[in-house]
DSSP file (Angstrom, degrees, kcal/mol; ACC not computed):
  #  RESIDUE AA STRUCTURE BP1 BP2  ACC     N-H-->O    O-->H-N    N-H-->O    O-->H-N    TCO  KAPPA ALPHA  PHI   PSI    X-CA   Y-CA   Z-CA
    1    1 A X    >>        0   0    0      0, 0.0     4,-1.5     0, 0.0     3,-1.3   0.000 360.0 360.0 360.0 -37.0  178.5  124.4  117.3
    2    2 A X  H >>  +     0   0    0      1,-0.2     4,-1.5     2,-0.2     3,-0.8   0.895 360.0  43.2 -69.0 -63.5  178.4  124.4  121.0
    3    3 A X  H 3> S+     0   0    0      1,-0.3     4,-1.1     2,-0.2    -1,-0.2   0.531 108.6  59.6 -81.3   2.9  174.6  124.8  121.0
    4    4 A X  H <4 S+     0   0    0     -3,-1.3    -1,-0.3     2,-0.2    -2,-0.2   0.803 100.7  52.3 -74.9 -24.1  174.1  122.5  118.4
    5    5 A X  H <X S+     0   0    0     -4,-1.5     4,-1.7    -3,-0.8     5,-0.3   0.663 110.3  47.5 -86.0 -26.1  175.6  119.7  120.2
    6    6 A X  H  X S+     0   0    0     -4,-1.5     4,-1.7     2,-0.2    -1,-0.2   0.875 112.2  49.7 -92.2 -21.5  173.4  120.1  123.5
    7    7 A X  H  < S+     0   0    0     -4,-1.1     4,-0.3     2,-0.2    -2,-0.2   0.504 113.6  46.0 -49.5 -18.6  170.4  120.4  121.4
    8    8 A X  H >> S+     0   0    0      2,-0.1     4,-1.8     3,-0.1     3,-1.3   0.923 115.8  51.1 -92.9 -59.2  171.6  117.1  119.5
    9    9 A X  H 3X S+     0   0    0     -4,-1.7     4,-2.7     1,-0.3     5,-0.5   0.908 105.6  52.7 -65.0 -60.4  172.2  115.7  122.9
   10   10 A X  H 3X S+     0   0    0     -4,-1.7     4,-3.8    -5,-0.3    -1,-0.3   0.871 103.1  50.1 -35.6 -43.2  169.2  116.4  124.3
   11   11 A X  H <> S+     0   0    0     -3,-1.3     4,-0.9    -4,-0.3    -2,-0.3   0.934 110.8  58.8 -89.8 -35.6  166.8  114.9  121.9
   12   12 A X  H  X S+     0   0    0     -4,-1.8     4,-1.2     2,-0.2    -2,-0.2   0.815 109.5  42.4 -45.9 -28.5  169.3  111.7  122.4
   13   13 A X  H  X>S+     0   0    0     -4,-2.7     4,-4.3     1,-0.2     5,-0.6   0.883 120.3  43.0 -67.5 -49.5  168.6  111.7  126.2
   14   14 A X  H  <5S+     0   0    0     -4,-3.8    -2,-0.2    -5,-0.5    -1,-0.2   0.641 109.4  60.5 -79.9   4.4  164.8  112.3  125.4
   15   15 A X  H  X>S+     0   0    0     -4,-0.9     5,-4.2     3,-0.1     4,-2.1   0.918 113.6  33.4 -74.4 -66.6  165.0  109.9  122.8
   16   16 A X  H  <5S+     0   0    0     -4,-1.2     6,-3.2     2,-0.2     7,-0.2   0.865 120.3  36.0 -33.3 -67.8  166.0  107.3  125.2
   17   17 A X  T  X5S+     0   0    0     -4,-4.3     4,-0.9     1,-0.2     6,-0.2   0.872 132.5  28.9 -87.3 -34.2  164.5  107.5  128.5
   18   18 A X  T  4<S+     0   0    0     -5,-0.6    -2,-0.2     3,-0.2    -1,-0.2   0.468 121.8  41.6-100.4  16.1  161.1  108.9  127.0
   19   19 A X  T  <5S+     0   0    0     -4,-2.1    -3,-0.2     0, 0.0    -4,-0.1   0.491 139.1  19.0-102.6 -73.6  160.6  107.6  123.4
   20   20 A X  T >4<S-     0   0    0     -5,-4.2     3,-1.1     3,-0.1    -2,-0.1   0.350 106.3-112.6-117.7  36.4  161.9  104.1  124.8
   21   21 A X  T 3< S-     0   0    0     -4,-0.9    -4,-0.2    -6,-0.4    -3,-0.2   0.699  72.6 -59.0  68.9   6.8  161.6  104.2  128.7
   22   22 A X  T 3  S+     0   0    0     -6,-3.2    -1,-0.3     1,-0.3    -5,-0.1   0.110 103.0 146.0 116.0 -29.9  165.1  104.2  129.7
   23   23 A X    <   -     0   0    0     -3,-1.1    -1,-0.3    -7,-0.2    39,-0.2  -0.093  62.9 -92.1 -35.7 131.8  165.3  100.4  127.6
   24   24 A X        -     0   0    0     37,-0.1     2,-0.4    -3,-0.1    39,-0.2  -0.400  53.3-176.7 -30.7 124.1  168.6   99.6  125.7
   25   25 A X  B     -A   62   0A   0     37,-1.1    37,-2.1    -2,-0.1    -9,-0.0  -0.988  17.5-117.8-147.0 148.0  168.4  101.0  121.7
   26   26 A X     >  -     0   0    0     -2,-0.4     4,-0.8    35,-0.3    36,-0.2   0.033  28.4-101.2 -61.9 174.9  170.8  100.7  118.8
   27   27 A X  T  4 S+     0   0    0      2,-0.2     4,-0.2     3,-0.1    14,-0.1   0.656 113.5  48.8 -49.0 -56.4  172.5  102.8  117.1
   28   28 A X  T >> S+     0   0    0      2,-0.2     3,-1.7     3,-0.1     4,-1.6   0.923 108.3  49.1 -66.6 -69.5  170.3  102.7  114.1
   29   29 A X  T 34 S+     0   0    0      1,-0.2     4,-0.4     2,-0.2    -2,-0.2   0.966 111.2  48.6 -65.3 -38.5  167.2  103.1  115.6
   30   30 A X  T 3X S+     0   0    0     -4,-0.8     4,-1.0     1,-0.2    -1,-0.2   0.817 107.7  61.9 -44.7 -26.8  168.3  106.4  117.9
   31   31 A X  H <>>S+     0   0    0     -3,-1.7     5,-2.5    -4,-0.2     4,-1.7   0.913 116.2  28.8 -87.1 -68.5  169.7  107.5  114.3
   32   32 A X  H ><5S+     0   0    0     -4,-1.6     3,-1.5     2,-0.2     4,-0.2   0.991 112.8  62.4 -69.6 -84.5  165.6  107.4  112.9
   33   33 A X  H 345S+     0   0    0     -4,-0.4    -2,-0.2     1,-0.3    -3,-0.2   0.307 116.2  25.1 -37.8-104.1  164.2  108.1  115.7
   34   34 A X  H 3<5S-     0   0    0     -4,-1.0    -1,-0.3     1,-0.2    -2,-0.2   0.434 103.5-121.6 -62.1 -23.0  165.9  111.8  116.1
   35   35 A X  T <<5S+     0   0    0     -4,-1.7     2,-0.3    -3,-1.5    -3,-0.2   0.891  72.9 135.6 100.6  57.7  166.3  111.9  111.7
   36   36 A X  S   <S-     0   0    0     -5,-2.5    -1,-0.5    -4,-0.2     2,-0.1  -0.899  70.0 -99.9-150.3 144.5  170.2  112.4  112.7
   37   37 A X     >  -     0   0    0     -2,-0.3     4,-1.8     1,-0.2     5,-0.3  -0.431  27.3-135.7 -95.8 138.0  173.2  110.3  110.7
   38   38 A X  H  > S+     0   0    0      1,-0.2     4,-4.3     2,-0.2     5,-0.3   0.976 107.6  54.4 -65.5 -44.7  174.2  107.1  113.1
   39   39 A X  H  > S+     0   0    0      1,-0.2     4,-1.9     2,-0.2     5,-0.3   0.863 105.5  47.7 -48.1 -31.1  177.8  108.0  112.1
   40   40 A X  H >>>S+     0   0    0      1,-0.2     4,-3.7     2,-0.2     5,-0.9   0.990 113.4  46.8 -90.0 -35.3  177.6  111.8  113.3
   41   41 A X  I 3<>S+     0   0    0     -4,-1.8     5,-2.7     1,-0.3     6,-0.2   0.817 116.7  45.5 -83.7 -24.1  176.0  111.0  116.6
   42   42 A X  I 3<5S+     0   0    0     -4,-4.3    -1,-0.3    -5,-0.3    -2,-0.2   0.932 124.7  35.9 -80.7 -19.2  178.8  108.0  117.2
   43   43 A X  I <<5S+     0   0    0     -4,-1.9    -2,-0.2    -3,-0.6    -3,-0.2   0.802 135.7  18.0-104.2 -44.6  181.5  110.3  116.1
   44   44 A X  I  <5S+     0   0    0     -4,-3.7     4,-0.3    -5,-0.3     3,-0.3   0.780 130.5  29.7-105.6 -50.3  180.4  113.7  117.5
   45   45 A X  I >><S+     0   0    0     -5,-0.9     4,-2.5     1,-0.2     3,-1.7   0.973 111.2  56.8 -46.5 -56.9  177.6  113.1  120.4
   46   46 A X  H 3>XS+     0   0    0     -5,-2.7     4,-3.0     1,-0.3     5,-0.6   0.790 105.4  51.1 -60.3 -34.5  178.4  109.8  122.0
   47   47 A X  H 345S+     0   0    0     -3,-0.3    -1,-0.3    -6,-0.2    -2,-0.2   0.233 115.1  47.7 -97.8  17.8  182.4  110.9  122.9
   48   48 A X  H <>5S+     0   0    0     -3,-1.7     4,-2.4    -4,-0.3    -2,-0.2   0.563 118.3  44.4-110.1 -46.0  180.7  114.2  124.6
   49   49 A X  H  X>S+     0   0    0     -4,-2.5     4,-1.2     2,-0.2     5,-1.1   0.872 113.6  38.6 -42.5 -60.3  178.2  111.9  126.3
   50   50 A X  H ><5S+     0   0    0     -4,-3.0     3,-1.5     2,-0.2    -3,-0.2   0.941 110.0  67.5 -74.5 -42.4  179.9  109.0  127.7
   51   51 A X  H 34<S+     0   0    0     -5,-0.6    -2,-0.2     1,-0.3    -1,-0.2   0.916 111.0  39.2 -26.5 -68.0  182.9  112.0  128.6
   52   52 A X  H 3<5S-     0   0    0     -4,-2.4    -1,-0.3     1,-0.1    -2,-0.2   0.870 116.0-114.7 -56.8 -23.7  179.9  113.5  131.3
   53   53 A X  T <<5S+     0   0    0     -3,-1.5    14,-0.5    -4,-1.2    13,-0.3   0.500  83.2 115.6 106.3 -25.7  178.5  110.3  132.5
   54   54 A X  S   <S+     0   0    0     -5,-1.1    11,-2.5    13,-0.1     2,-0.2   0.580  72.7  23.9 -90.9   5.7  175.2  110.5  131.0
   55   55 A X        -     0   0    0     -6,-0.5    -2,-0.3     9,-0.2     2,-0.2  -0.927  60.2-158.3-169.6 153.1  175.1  107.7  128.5
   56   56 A X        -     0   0    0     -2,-0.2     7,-1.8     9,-0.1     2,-0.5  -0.890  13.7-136.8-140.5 166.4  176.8  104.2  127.9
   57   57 A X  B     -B   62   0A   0     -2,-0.2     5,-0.2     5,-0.2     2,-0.1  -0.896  24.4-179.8-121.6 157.1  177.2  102.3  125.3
   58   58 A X        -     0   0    0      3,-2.9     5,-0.0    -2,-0.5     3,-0.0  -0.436  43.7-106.9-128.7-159.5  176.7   98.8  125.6
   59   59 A X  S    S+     0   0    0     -2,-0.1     3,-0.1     1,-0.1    -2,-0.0   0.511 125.3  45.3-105.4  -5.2  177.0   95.7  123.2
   60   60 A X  S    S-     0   0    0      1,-0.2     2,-0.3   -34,-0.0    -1,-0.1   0.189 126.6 -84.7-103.1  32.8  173.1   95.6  123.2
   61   61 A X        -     0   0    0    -37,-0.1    -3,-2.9   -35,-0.0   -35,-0.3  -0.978  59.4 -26.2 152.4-163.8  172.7   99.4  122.8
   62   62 A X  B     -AB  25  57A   0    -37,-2.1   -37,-1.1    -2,-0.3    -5,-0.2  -0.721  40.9-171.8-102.0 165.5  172.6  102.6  124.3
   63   63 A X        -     0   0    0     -7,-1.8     2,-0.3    -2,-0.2    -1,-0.1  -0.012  21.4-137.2-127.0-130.6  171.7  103.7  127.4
   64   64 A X        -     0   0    0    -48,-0.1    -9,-0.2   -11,-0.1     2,-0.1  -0.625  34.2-140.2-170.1 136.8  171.1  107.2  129.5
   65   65 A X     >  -     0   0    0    -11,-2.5     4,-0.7    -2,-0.3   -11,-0.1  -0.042  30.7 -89.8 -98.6-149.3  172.7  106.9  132.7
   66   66 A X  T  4 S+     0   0    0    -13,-0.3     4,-0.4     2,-0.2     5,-0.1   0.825 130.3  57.8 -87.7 -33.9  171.0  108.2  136.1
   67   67 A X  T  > S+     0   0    0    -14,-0.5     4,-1.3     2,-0.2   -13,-0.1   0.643 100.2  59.9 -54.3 -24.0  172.8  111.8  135.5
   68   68 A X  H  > S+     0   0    0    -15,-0.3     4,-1.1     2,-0.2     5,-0.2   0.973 107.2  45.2 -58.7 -62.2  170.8  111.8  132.0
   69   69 A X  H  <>S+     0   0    0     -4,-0.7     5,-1.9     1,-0.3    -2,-0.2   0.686 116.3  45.4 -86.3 -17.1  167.4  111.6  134.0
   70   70 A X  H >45S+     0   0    0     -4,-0.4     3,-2.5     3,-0.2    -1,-0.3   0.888 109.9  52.1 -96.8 -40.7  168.5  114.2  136.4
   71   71 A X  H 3<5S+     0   0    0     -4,-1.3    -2,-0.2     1,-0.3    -1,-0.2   0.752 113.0  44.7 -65.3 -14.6  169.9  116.5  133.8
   72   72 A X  T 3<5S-     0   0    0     -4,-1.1    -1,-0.3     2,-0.1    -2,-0.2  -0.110 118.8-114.8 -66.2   3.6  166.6  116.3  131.9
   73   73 A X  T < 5S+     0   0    0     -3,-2.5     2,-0.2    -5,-0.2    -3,-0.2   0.736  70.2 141.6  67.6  16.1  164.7  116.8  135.4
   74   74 A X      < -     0   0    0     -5,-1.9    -1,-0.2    -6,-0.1    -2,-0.1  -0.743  57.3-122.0-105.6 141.4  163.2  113.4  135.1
   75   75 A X        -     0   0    0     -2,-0.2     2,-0.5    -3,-0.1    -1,-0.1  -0.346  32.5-134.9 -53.9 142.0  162.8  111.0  138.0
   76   76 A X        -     0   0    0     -2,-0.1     2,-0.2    -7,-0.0   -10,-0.0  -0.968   8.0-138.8-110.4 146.0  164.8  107.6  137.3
   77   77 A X        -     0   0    0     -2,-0.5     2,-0.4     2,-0.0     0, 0.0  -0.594  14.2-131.2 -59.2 140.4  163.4  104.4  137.9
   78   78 A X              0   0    0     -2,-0.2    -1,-0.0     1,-0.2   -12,-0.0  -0.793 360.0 360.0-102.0 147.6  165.5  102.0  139.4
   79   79 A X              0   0    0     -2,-0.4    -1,-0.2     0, 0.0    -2,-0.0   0.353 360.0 360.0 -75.5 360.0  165.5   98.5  137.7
């Protein structure tokens, strides 16, 4: 389970900052985009996620936090 959940997690991070550039995204669309059920990623990903630090949830989306981009090796941009 363990390596499923950083592989899940992963393609949520790259989902984010490289699919849509670091940009606020739903629920839904993170759901299609990665072809993963919106329910199992709010119920199993997201509370492993926000726990580290690396993603927030907001009321217009999701996010990757600055720890996201460094734990993927990516420079962040600052806004």
């Amino acid at each position: 389970m363990q390596k499923v959940l950083i592989i899940s997690t992963i393609k949520i991070l790259e989902c984010l900052i490289k699919r849509y550039d670091g940009r606020a995204v739903g629920l839904e669309t993170i759901a299609v985009t990665i072809g993963e059920e919106s329910i199992t990623i709010e119920d199993v990903y997201e509370p492993y996620l926000v726990k580290r630090r690396i993603y927030r949830t907001y009321s217009r989306g999701r996010r990757a936090t600055p720890k996201a981009y460094q734990h993927l090796g990516i420079t962040y941009k600052v806004e």
